[in-house]
C-alpha positions, 0 to 999 in steps of 0.5 A: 333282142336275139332270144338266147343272147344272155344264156350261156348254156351247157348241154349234159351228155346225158341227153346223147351226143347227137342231141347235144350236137343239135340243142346247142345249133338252136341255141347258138343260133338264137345268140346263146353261148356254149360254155363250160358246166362251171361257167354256164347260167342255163344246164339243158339235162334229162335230169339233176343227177348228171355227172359233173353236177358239182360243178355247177356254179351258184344260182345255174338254172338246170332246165329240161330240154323242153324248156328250148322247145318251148321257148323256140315256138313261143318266141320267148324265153319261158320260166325256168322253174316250170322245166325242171328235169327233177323226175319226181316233179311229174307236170315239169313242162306242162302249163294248164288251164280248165274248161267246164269243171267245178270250181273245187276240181279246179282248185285240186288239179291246178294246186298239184299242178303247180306243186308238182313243177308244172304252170296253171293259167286261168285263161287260154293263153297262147303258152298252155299246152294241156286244157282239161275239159270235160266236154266238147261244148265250151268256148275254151275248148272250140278255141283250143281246137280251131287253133290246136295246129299252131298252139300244139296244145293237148285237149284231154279229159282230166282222167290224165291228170289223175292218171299221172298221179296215180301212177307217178310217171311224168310222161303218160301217152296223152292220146287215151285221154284226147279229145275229140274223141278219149277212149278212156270214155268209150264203152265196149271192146276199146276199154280193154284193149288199145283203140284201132285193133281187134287182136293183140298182135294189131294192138303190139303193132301199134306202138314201136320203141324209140331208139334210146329204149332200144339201146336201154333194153339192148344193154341191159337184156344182153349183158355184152360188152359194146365194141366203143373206142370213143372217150367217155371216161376222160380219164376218170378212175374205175374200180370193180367191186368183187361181188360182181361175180364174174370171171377173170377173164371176163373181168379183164374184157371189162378192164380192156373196154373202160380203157378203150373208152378212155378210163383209168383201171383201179388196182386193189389187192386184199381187204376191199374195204380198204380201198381209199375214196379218193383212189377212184371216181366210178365204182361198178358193184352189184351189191348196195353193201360195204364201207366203199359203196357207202363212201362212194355214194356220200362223195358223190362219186358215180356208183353203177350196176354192170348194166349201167357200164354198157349202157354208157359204153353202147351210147358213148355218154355218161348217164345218171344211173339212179335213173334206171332201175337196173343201173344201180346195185341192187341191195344184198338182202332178197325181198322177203316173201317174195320167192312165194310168187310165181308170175306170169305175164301178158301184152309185153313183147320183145324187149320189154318182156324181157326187161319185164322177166329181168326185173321179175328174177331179179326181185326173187319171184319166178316166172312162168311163160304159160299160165296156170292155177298156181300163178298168184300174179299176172302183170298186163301191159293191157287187159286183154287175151286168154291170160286176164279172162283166165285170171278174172275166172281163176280170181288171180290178181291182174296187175300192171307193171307199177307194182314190180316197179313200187316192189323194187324201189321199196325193195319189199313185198307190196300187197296187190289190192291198191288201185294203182296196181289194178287199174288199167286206164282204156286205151293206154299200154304200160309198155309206152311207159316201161323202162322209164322209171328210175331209183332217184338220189334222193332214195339211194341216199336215204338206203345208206342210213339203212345199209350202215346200220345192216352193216353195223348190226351183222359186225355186231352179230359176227363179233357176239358169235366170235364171243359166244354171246347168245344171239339169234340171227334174222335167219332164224326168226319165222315171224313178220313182227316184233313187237316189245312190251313193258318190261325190257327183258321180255320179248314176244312175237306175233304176227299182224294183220294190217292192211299193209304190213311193215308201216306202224307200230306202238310203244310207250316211253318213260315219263321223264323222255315224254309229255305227261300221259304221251306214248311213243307210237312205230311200227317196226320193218318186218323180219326176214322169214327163214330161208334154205340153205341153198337159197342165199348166203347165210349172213348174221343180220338182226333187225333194223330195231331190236327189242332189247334195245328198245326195252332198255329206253323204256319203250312199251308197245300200246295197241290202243290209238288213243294213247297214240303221240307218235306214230313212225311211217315211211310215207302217208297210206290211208290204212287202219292205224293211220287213220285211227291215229289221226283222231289224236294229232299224233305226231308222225315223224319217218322211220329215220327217228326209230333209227337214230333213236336205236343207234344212239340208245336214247330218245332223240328230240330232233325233228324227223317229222314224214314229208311224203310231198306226192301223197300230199299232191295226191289227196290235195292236202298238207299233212301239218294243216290236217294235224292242226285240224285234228287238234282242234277237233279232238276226236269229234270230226263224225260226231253227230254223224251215223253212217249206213253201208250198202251191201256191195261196199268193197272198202273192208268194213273194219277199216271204215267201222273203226275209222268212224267211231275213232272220230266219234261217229256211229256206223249202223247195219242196214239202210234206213227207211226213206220215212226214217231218213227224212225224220232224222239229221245227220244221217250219210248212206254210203254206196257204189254203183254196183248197189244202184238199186238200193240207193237209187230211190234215196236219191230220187227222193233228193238225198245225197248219198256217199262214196266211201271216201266220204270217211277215208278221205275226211279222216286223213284231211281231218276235214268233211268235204262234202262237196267234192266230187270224189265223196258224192257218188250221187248228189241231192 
């Protein structure tokens, strides 16, 4: 039977035209069918969000372009599922199997594997396309090379995989992490910089940018209208928002171009939020704000940034723009604090410099082309030349581009010190993968309840100032925090020092709204700084939760966990109160509950517990079992245990101190006596490798000795792994 003859199938323009043209010559010559999106069983796209999505009719497989690929060398049609385009589904096309790691490993990569959209296979089979291996020594990994040619399957060190997860991108260059030979293990000057070149100007040389990066940098870096006549628009109606901010002759060079390419101009006079929905089909603006973008979104009508507009003209096919940072509005309010940044950067050239530098003025910091001691970030694509050893001399932070990226998608100032912005795996460029990093529906969905409720909170400050009403704007306000006590008329700021601040807060709630001896447990977003004049617009805002407003439901701040049932964050993070928390079972429910809760001026009952699915694949556990586990241990996972530290630790040791004693552990100063340590039980040395000298001769004498994860990890799963691998530094 001909391999495609039941599909009828659909190729997104997204994917280009050209590509388009040549997936559907493979298709239609193994018998598939072209056919509208309506009618189609099989959607071929780059990604969910393709326009046109609501056409698609019930139970349509929308799959990679992969999935063709695949199915074409295997000479079978591969289950769909393993090919999503879902971008957060980062092993969507990836079906693995292991040679030569522990059983645990195994357990944790194939689970997230499968979790995250990609396929695990216990055996080699002929459809495996990475194979983990830890050494070149295995019967697995000798098969996998000897029939690598026709199989085209990858061999790797599974530093890849946690890689991927680190990092979030879906296509991580894989050629680091290779065998027979994966720089990511070599030692000297390879670690630092790309294999093959002694100088940054071999290491650029490298690596060239395929044509649709070309095009993504040319329209957005150039901001020109492409000179296109095909008819992309068919038809479809297109408003501009009037806080493009360009000029009327520049407007009506950008109505002459949506008309070349087949649209339709939407004519407005006056208010622009009275302009119906149902008027348009794509609006342009630069701002996530107002009654015509939120409808927009929630219609599923096409929402872009200028930026996305010349990209659809360059390429002449219609794209997601939630794909692309720079292809949606960005959100009215500046990043609070970040105008404090000045940044320079290194190892990106060409265009991705200057997508880099886009994306740096965007968010507020500014950029410095040299480097001095006034820098407080230097963002590297790789660690090498004089900007990162002045950095490492000077102490200033060397990051990779995941942190403005993170910085833009959560539109806030993220701390440095997180081991996904320091890291630079050897070998690897984060120039391959910059530009490929997208907003995602999902999170553009979830901004609209943030933007409606700006929206109503500054109607609400402009009518109290039209009233006289004894109000103080967010511009006003020179603290990060708000914090609301006992008796609802009282209001005190202070200033916190969490580990990663704007996550968790603590309040107390009437007994008649809550189980007896219960507290209401949230951290509040922080409150924007004040601001020059000169600096922004003056807007009335006030914060996303107002005391007066939490004080009249009866909610009281507790800095005691112990008290702690709730306990309000945006995404799973091992901080201090988060892991404290754990010793009581709180429940953890999203920021959407203080929302809904303020809005609606009374406790809601309805369920808003976090899923956070990716910091749950991360550290391989489900958040509702390690709640359940911590019922069940009542604040005793360390009881009995007595933890010693090492000096060079670099974890912070409040946050490991107050973590053990939360669970009923103990931490002493000092390393045990090998004689004490072998008199007593339930004992745990916890180190690094920069302290081997101290810990070395426990472990000749047959101890085991620790990571810190022994106590980060543990507290957040509710569970001591004491086999796994990440918690032993040296086993007995």
């Amino acid at each position: 039977m001909p391999l495609f003859e039941n599909v009828r199938f659909f190729c997104a323009p997204s994917l280009g035209v050209d590509y388009c043209i040549a997936l559907a010559q493979l298709l239609t010559a193994n018998k598939g069918t072209a056919v509208p999106l309506s009618e189609a069983t099989h959607i071929i796209s780059s990604t969910v969000d393709f326009d046109g999505r609501q056409e698609v009719a019930d139970g349509a497989l929308i799959v990679s372009d992969l999935w063709v690929q695949r199915s074409l060398v295997l000479g079978r049609v591969m289950p769909e599922k393993e090919f999503s385009p879902e971008h957060d589904k980062l092993f969507s096309g990836v079906v693995a199997c292991a040679t030569g790691l522990l059983p645990q490993d195994v357990e944790v990569i194939s689970a997230a594997i499968e979790a995250l959209g990609g396929a695990w296979r216990h055996g080699l089979t002929r459809d495996v396309t990475h194979l983990f291996a830890q050494s070149s020594s295995s019967d697995k990994y000798k098969s996998a090379m000897h029939f690598q040619s026709k199989t085209e399957v990858c061999v790797l060190v599974p530093q890849w995989f946690e890689d991927t997860i680190r990092f979030g991108y879906r296509d991580i260059p894989t050629a680091p992490y290779e065998w027979p030979a994966p720089t990511v293990l070599k030692s000297g000057h390879a670690r630092d910089g790309i294999p093959g070149a002694t100088t940054a100007q071999e290491m650029r040389a490298l690596y060239k940018l395929p044509k649709e990066r070309k095009d993504f940098y040319r329209h957005v870096l150039e901001d020109m209208i492409p000179d296109m006549t095909k008819d992309v628009w068919a038809g479809r109606r297109v408003l501009f928002a009037p806080d493009l901010g360009t000029t009327e002759d520049r407007l009506e060079a950008l109505e002459a171009s949506v008309v070349r390419c087949g649209g339709r101009i939407v004519e407005w006079e006056g208010d622009f939020d009275a302009v119906n929905v149902e008027d348009f089909d794509v609006l342009i603006a630069r701002y996530r704000w107002g009654r015509v973008y939120v409808q927009a979104v929630r219609d599923n009508k096409l929402v872009g940034s200028l930026a996305w507009l010349f990209h659809v003209h360059g390429i002449g096919a219609i794209t997601a723009p939630t794909d692309q940072l720079l292809h949606f509005p960005i959100p009215r309010k500046p990043i609070e604090n970040f105008d404090q940044h000045e940044i320079t950067i290194t190892n990106y050239t060409g265009p991705s410099r200057e997508y880099v530098k886009r994306l740096i003025d965007i968010m507020g910091a500014r950029f410095t082309a040299s480097m001095s001691g006034k820098n407080t970030v230097v963002v590297a694509g790789f660690v090498f030349g004089q900007k990162t050893t002045k950095a490492k001399n000077w102490n200033i932070p060397i990051l990779n581009h995941t942190w403005l990226e993170d910085c833009f998608v959560q539109w806030r100032s993220l701390p440095a010190a997180n081991d996904k912005y320091i890291r630079f795996p050897p070998g690897l460029d984060f120039a391959r993968v910059l530009g490929t990093r997208g907003l995602g529906r999902r999170n553009v969905l979830e901004n609209v309840q943030d933007v409606e409720f700006e929206m109503s909170q500054a109607l609400r400050m402009t009518r109290g100032v039209a009233r006289g009403a004894d109000e103080v704007p967010a511009d006003e306000a020179g603290v990060e925090e708000r914090i609301v006590k006992a008796t609802p008329r009282k209001v005190r700021r202070r200033r916190t020092e969490g580990v990663e601040s704007g996550e968790e807060m603590m309040f107390d709630i009437p007994e008649e709204d809550r189980e007896p001896r219960r507290v209401e447990s949230i951290r509040l977003p922080p409150l924007r700084p004040k601001l020059k004049q000169q600096q922004r617009p003056v807007e009335a805002r006030s914060s996303p939760l107002r005391p007066k407003k939490l004080g009249k439901l009866g909610i009281k701040t507790v800095h005691n966990v112990k008290e702690c049932t709730h306990l309000v964050m945006n995404r799973i993070a091992r901080t201090e109160k988060f892991l404290c928390a754990m010793a009581v079972a709180p429940l953890i429910v999203d920021e959407r509950w203080t929302k809904a809760c303020a809005l609606q001026r009374r406790i809601l009952r309805a369920d808003y517990r976090l899923i956070d699915k990716f910091n749950e694949a991360k550290y391989a556990f489900k958040l509702s079992e390690a709640l359940e586990r911590a019922k069940e241990n009542n604040g005793r996972l360390f009881e009995g245990l007595v933890f010693h530290l090492t000096p060079r630790v670099s974890v912070a040791k409040d946050l490991l101190r107050n973590t053990i004693i939360a669970h009923g552990g103990k931490l002493k100063p000092g390393v045990p006596s090998l004689r004490s340590l072998q008199s007593k039980e339930g004992v745990c040395i916890i180190s690094c490798e920069d302290d081997q000298s101290v810990w070395r001769p426990f472990a000749e004498a047959g101890h085991t000795v620790y990571t810190t994860e022994i106590v980060l990890t543990s507290a957040l799963v509710q569970q001591i792994r004491w086999k796994d691998p990440s918690v032993v530094l040296v086993a007995s």
